[in-house]
Backbone bond lengths (Angstrom), bond angles and torsions (degrees), N, CA, C in turn:
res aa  C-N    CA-C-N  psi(-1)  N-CA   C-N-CA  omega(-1)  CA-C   N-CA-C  phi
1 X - - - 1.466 - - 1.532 109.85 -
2 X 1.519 114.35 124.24 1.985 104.68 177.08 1.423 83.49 -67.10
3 X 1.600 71.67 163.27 1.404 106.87 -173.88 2.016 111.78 -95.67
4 X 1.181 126.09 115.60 1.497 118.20 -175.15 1.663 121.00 -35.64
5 X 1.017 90.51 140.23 2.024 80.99 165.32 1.563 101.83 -128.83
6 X 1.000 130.92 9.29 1.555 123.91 152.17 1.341 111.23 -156.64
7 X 1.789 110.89 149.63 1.303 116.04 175.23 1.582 109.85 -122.33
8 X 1.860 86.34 136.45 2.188 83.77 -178.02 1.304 86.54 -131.75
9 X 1.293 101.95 125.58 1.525 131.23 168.34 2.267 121.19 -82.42
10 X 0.660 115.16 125.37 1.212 146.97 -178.46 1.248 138.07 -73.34
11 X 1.290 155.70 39.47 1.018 133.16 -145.13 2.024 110.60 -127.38
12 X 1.102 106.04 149.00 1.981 111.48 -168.17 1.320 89.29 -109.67
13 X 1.418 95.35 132.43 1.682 104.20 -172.62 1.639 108.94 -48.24
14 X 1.391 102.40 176.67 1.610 109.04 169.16 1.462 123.80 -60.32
15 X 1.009 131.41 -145.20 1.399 136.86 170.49 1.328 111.82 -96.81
16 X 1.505 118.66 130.18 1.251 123.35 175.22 1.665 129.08 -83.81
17 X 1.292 115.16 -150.94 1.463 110.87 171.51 1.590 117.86 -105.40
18 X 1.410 99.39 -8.50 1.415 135.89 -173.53 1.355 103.95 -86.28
19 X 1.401 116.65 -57.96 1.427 121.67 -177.83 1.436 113.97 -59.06
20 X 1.366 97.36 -49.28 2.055 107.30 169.58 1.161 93.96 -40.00
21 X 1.385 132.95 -63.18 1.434 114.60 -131.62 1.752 107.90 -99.40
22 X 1.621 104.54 13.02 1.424 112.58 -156.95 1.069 142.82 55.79
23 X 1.423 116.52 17.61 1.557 132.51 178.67 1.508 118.58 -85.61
24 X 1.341 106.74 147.25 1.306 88.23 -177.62 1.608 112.40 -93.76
25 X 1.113 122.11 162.46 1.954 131.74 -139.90 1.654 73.48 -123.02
26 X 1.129 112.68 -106.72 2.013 111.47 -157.69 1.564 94.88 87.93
27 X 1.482 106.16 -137.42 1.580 98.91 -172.33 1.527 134.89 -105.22
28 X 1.925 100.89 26.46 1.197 142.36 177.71 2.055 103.29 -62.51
29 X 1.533 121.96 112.19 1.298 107.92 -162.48 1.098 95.68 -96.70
30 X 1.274 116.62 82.56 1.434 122.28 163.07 1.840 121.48 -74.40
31 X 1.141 116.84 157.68 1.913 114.67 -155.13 1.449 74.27 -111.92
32 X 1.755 73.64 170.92 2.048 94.99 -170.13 1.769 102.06 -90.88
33 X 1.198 110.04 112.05 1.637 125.16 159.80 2.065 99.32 -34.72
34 X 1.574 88.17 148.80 1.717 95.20 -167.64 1.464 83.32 -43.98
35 X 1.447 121.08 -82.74 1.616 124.92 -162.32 1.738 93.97 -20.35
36 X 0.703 137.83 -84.91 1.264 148.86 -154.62 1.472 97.97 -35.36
37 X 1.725 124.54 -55.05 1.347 113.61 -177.64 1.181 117.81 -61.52
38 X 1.772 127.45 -8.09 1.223 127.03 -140.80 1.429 83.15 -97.82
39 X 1.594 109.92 -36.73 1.778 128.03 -145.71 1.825 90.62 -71.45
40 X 1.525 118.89 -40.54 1.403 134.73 -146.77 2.010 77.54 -92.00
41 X 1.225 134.91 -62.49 1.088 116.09 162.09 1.299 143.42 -37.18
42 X 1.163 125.98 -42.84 1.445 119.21 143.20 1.424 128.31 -39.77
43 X 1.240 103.64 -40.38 1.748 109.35 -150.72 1.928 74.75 -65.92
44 X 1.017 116.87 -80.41 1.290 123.29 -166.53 1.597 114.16 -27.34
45 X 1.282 121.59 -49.86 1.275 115.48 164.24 1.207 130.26 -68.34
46 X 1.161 121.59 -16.12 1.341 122.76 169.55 1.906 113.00 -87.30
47 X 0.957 111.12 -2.68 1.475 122.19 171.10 1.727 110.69 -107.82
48 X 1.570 120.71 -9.52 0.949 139.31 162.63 1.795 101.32 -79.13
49 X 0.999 111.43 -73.19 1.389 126.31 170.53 1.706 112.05 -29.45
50 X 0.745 92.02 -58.22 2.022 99.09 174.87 1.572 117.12 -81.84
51 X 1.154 131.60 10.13 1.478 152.77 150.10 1.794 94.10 92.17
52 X 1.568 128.34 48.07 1.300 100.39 -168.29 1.645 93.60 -108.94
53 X 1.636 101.21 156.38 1.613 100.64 -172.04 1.596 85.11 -128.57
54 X 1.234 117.64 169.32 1.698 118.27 178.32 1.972 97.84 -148.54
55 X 1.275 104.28 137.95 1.217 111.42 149.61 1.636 146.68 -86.62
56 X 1.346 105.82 -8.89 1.239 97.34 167.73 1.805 85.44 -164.38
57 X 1.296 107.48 151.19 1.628 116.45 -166.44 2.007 95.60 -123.85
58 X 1.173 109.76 155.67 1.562 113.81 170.08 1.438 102.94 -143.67
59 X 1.592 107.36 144.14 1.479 125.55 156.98 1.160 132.86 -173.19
60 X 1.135 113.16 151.38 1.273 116.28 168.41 1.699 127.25 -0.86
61 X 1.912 107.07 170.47 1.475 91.56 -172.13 1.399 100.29 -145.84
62 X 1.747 91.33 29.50 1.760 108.91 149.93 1.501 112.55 -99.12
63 X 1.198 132.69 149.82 0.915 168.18 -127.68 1.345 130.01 -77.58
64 X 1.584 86.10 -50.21 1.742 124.99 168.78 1.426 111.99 -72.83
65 X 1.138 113.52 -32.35 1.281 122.54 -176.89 1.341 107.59 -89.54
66 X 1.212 126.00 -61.31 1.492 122.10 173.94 1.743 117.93 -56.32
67 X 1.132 131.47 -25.27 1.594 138.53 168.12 1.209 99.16 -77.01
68 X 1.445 141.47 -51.96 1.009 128.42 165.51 1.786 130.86 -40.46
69 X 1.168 108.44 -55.12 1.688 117.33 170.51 1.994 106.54 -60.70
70 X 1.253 118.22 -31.37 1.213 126.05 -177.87 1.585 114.35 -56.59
71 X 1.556 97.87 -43.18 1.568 108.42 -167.04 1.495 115.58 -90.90
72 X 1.896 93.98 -15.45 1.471 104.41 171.42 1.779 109.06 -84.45
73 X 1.254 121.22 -15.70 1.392 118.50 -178.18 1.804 111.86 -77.25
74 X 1.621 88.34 -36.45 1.646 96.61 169.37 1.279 129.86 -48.07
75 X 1.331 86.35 -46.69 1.903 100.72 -179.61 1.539 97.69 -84.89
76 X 1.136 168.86 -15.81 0.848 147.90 137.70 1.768 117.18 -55.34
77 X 1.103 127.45 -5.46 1.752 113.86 -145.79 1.382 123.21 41.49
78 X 1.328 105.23 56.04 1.813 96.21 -168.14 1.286 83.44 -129.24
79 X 1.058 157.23 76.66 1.497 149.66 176.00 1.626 122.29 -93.24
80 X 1.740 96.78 -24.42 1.488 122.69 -177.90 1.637 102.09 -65.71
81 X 1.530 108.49 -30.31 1.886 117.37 -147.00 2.021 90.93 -78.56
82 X 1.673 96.13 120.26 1.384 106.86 177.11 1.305 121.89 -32.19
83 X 0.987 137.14 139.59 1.746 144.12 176.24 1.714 104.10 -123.38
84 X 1.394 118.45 115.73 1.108 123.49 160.02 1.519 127.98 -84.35
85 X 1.648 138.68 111.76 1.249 95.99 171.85 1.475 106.17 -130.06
86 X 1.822 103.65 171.32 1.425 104.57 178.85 1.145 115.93 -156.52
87 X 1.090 122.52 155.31 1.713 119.31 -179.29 0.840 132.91 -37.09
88 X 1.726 102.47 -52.22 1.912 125.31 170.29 1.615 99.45 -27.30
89 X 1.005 103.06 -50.35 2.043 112.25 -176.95 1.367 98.90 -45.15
90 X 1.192 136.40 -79.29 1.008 156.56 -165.34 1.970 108.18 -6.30
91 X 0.942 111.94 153.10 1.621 140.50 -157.53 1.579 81.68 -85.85
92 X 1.957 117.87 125.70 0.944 128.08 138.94 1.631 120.01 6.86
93 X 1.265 148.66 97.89 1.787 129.52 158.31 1.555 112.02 -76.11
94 X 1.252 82.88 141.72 1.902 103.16 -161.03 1.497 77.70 -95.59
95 X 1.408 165.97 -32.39 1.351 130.24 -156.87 1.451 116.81 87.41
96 X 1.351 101.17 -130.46 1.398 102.40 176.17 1.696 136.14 -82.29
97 X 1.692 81.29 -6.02 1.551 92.66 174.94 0.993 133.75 -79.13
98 X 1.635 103.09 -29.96 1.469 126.74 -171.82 1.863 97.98 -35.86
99 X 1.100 113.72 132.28 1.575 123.03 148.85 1.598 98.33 99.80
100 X 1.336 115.87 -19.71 1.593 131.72 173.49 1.843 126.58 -45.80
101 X 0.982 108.54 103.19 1.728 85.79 -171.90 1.967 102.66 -62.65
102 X 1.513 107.23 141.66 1.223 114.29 178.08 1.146 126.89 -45.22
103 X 1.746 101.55 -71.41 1.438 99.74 166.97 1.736 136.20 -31.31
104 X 1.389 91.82 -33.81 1.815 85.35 -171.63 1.588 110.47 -84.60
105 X 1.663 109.90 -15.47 1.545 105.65 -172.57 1.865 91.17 -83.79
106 X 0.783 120.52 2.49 1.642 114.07 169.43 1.676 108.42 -95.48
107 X 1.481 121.11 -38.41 1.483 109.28 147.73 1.710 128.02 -43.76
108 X 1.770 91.43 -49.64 1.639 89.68 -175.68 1.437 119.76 -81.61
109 X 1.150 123.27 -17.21 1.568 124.37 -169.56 1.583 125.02 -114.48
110 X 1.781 95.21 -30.97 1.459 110.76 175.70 1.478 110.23 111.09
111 X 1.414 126.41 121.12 1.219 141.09 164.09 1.458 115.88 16.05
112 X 2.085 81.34 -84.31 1.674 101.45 167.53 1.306 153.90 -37.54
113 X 1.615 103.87 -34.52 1.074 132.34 -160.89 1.663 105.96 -96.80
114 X 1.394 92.38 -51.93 1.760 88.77 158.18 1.587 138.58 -61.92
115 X 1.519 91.12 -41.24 1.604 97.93 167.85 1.805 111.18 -58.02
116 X 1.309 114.32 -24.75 1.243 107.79 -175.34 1.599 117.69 -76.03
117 X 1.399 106.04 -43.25 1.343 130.71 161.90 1.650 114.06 -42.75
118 X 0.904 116.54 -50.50 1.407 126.09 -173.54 1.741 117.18 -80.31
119 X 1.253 102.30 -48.14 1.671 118.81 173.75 1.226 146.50 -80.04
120 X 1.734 98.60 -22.54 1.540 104.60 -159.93 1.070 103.02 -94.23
121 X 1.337 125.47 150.33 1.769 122.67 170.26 1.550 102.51 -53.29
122 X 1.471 141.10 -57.98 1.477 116.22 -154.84 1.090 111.21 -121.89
123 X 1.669 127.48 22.57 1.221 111.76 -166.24 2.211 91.77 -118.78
124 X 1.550 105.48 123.26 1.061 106.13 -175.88 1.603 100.09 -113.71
125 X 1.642 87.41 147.33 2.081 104.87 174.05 1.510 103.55 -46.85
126 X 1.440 100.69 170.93 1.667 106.67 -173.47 2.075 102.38 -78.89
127 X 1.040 106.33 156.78 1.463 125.29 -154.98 1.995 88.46 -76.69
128 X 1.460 112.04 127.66 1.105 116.13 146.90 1.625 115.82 -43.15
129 X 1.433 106.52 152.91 1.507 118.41 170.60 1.764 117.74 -91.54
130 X 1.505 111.54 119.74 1.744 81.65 179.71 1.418 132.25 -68.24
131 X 1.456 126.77 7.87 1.301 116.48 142.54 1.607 139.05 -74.66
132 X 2.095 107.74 -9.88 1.004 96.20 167.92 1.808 142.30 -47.96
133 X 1.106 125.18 125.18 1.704 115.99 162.84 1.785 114.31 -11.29
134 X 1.285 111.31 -60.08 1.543 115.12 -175.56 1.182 118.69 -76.83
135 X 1.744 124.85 2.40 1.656 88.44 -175.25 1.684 106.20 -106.21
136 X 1.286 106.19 -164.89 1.230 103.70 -170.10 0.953 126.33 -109.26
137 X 1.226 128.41 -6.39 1.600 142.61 -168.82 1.674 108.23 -85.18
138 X 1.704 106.37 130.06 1.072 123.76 -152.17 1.593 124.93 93.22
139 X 1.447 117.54 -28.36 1.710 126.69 -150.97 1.425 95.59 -99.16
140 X 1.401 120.62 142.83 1.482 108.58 154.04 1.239 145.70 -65.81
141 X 1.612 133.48 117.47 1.699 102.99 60.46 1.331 99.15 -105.57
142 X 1.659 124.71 34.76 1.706 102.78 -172.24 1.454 109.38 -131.91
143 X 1.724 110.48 26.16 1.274 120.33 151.03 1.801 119.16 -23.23
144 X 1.508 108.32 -67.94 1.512 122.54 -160.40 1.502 97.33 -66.49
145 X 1.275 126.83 -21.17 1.251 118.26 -147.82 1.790 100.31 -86.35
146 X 1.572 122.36 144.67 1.144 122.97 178.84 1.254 115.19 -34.91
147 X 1.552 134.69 171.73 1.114 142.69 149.89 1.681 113.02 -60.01
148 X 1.522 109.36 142.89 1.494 104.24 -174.90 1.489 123.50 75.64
149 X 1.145 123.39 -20.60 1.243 139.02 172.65 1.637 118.79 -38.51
150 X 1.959 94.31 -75.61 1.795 106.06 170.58 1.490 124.53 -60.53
151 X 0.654 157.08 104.60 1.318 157.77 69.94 1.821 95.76 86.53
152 X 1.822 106.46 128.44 1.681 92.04 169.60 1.482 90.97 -127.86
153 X 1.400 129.98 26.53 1.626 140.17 -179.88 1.619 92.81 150.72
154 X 1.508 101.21 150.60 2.011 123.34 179.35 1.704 86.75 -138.62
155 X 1.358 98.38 165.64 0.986 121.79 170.08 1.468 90.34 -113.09
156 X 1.885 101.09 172.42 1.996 94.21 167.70 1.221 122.52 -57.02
157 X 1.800 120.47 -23.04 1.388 128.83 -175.27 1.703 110.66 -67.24
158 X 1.320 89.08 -45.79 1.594 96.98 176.15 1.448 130.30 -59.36
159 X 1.496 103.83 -38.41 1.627 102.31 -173.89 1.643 96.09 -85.73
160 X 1.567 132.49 -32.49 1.340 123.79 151.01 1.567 122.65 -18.75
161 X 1.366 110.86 -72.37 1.596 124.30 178.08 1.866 111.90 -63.70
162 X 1.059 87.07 -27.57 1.857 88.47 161.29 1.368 121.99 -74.52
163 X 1.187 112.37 -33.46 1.641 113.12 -168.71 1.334 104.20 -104.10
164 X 1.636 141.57 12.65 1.286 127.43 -169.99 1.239 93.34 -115.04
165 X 1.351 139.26 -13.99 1.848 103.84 162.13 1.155 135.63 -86.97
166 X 1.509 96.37 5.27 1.483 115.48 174.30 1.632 96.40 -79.52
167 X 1.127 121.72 -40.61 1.686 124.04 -165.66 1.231 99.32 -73.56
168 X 1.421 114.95 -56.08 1.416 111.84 -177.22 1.682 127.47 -75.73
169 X 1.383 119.80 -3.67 1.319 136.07 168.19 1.341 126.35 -108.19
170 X 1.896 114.88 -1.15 1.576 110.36 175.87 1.691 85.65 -160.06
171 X 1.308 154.12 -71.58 1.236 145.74 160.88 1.690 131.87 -5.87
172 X 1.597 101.90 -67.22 1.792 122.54 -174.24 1.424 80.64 -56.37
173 X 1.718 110.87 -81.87 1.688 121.46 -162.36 1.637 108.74 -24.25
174 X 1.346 103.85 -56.65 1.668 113.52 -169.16 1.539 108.08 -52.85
175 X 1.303 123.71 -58.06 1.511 131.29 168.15 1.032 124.09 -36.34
176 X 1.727 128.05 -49.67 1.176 137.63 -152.97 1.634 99.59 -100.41
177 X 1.216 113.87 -22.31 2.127 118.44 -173.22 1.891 81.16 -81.52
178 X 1.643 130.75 -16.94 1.373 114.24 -176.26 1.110 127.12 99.33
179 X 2.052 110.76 8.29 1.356 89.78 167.11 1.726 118.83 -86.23
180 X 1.237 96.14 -151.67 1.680 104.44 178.61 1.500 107.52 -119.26
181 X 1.778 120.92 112.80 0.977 115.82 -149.79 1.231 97.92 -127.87
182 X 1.942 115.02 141.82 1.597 107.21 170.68 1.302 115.97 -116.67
183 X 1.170 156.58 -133.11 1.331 153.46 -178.65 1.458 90.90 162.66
184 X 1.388 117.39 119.65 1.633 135.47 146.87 1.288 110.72 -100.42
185 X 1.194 112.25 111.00 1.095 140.02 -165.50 1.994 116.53 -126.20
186 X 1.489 104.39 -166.45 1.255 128.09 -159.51 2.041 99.57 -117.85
187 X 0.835 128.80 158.53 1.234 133.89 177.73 1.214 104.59 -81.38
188 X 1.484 117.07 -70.16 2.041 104.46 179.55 1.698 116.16 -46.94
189 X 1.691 102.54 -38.71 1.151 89.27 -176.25 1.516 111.17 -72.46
190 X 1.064 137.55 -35.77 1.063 131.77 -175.28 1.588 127.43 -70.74
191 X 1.264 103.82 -29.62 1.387 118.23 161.58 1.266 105.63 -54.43
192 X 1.765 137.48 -64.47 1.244 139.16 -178.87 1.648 108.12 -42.30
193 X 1.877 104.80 -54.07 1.532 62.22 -166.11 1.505 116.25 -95.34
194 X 1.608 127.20 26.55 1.056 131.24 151.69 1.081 121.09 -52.02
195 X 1.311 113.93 -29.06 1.800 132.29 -172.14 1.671 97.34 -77.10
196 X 1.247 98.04 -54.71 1.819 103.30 -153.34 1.803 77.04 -69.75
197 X 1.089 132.14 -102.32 1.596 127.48 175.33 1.812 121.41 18.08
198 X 1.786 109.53 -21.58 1.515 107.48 171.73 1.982 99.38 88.72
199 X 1.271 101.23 -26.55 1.418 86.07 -177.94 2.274 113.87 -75.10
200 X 0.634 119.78 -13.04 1.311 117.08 141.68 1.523 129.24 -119.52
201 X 1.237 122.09 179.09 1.215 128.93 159.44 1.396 127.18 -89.92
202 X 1.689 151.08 168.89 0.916 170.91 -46.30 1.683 77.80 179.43
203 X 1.535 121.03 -78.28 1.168 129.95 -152.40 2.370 95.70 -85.40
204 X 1.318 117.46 -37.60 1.312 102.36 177.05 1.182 114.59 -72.46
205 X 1.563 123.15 -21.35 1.367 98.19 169.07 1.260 145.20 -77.89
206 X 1.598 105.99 -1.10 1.352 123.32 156.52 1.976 111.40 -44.86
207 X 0.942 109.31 -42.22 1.794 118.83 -167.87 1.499 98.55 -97.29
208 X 0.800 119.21 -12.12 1.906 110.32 -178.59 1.318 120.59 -85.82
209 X 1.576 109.18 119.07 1.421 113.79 162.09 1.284 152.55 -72.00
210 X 1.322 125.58 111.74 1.410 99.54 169.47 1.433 125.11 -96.33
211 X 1.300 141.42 108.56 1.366 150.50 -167.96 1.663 95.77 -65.46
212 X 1.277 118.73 126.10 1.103 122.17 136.93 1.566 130.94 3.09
213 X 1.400 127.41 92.84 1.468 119.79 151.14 1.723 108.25 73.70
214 X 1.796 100.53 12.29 1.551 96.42 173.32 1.704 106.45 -112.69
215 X 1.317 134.62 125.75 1.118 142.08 -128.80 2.025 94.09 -94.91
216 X 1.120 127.68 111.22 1.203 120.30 178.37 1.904 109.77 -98.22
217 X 0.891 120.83 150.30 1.171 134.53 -153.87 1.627 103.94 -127.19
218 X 1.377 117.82 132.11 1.628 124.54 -165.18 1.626 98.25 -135.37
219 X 1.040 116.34 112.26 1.454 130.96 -168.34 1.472 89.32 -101.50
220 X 1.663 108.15 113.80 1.885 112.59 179.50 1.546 101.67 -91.41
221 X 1.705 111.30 159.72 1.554 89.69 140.86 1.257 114.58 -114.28
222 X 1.534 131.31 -175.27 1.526 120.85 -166.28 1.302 123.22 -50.79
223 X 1.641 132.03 -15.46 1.218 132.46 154.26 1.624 124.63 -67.88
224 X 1.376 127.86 2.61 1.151 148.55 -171.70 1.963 113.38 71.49
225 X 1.237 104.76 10.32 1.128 122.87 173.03 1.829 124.17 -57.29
226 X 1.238 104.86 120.02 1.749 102.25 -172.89 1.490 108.97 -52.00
227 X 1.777 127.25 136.66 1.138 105.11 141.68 1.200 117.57 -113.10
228 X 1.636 126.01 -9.09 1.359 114.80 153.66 1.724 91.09 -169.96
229 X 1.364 112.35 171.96 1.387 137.31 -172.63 1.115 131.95 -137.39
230 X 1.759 141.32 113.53 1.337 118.83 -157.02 1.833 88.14 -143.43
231 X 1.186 109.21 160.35 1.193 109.78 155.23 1.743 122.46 -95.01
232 X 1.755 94.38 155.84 1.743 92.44 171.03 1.014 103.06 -67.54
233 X 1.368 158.00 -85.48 1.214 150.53 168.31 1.660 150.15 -44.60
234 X 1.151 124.31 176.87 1.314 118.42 171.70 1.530 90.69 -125.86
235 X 1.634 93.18 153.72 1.981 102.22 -178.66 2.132 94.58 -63.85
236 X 1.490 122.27 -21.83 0.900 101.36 -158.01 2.025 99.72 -88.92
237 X 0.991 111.70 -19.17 1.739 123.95 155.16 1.418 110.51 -60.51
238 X 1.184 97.89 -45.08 2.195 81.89 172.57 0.937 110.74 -67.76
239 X 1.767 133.69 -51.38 1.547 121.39 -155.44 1.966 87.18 -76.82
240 X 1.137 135.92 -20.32 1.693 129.85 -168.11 2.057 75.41 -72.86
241 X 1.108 159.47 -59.75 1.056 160.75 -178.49 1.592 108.06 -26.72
242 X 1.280 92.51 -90.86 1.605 91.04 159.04 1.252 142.34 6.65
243 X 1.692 81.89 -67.06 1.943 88.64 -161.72 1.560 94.00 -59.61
244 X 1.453 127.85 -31.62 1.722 139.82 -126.54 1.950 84.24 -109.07
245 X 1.573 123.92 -17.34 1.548 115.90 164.27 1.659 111.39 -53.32
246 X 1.272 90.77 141.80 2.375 86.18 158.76 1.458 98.94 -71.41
247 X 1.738 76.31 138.95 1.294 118.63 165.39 1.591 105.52 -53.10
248 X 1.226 130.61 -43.69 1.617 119.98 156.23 1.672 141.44 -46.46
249 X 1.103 130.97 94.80 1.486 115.68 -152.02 1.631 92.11 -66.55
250 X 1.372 76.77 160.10 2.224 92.00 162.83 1.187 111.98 -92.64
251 X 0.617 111.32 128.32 2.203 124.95 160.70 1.596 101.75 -57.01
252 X 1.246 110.80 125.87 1.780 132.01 157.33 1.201 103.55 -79.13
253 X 1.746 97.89 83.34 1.972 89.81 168.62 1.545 97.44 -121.93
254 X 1.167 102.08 55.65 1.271 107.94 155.45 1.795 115.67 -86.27
């Protein structure tokens, strides 16, 4: 087996307020539910726990994602270590679903149709309107950004092709000069570029999870090429976590 010459760590924010409520989020900046700060607290200690240090971190410029990397810098004492963020990061847009509770668009649309929506590499929900309430175009932070730019629904292919010139113009570079790099991130997105990376395929990344706030780990070799990927945890070690939080929630006054 080669042997790695760089490791980039991974991690999908905690739990949101969105996720509580089963709705779907897309590029809706919903904040991390207490659980969620608790989940993003762990993650950090458990990447503390496994001796990992990082020099420069990237994410997103939703909310969940950035509080998440915050609480992981804490638990490290790394608060100084650069944070890049950018849209490209940004969480899959669901379209018309965005803000939708799940369950009911499987009443309204059909099982299938959602599962397709949700899973498939290229098939994306129907396109928000830019007068809808939810989308984003025009709003900050994506005022500056060209016309046509934001997104009014992606498929997984799409938010893939969104997030790779960011990888390949501030991410790849960062890896390869040797630092130690993390990314708090979004699940589609991260799934994509697990995909684009060779460590899955087109069709497994349809089935791949990313759990909440558990830190997955991507062992490169000097071509940035996967040779394998594991998480610190198992989802069934987080919820044993859980039980062992106070029974008092914490306040997100972040």
């Amino acid at each position: 087996m080669t042997s790695p010459r760089y490791n980039l760590v991974l991690v999908r924010h905690g739990e949101s307020t969105y996720n509580r409520a089963n709705l779907f989020t897309g590029w809706h900046d919903a904040d991390l539910s207490d659980t969620g700060v608790k989940e993003a607290i762990y993650s950090g200690q458990l990447l503390k726990r496994h001796g990992f240090d990082f020099d420069i971190a990237f994410t997103s410029v939703l909310k969940r994602a950035v509080k998440t990397l915050h609480f992981i810098q804490e638990e490290l004492d790394a608060l100084w270590v650069p944070v890049v963020r950018s849209w490209r990061l940004n969480e899959r847009h669901y379209g018309i679903l965005q803000g939708l509770n799940k369950a009911s668009t499987v009443t309204s649309y059909g099982e299938e149709q959602v599962h397709k929506w949700r899973r498939s590499f290229r098939t994306a929900p129907p396109a928000l309107e830019p007068t809808d309430d939810r989308s984003s175009q025009g709003r900050p932070p994506y005022t500056n950004l060209e016309p046509g730019v934001v997104p009014a629904t992606e498929s997984l292919q799409d938010a893939m092709a969104r997030c790779l010139p960011f990888w390949y113009d501030h991410i790849a570079p960062a890896i390869k000069s040797g630092k130690r790099v993390l990314i708090a991130s979004h699940e589609n997105t991260l799934r994509g570029l697990i995909t684009h990376l060779g460590a899955l395929s087109n069709t497994d990344c349809s089935d791949f999870r990313m759990p909440n706030a558990i830190p997955l780990v991507c062992e490169l070799d000097e071509d940035l090429h996967p040779i394998r990927h594991y998480f610190l945890a198992t989802p069934e070690e987080m919820e044993t976590a859980r039980t062992n939080w106070p029974a008092n929630e914490m306040q997100n006054t972040m």
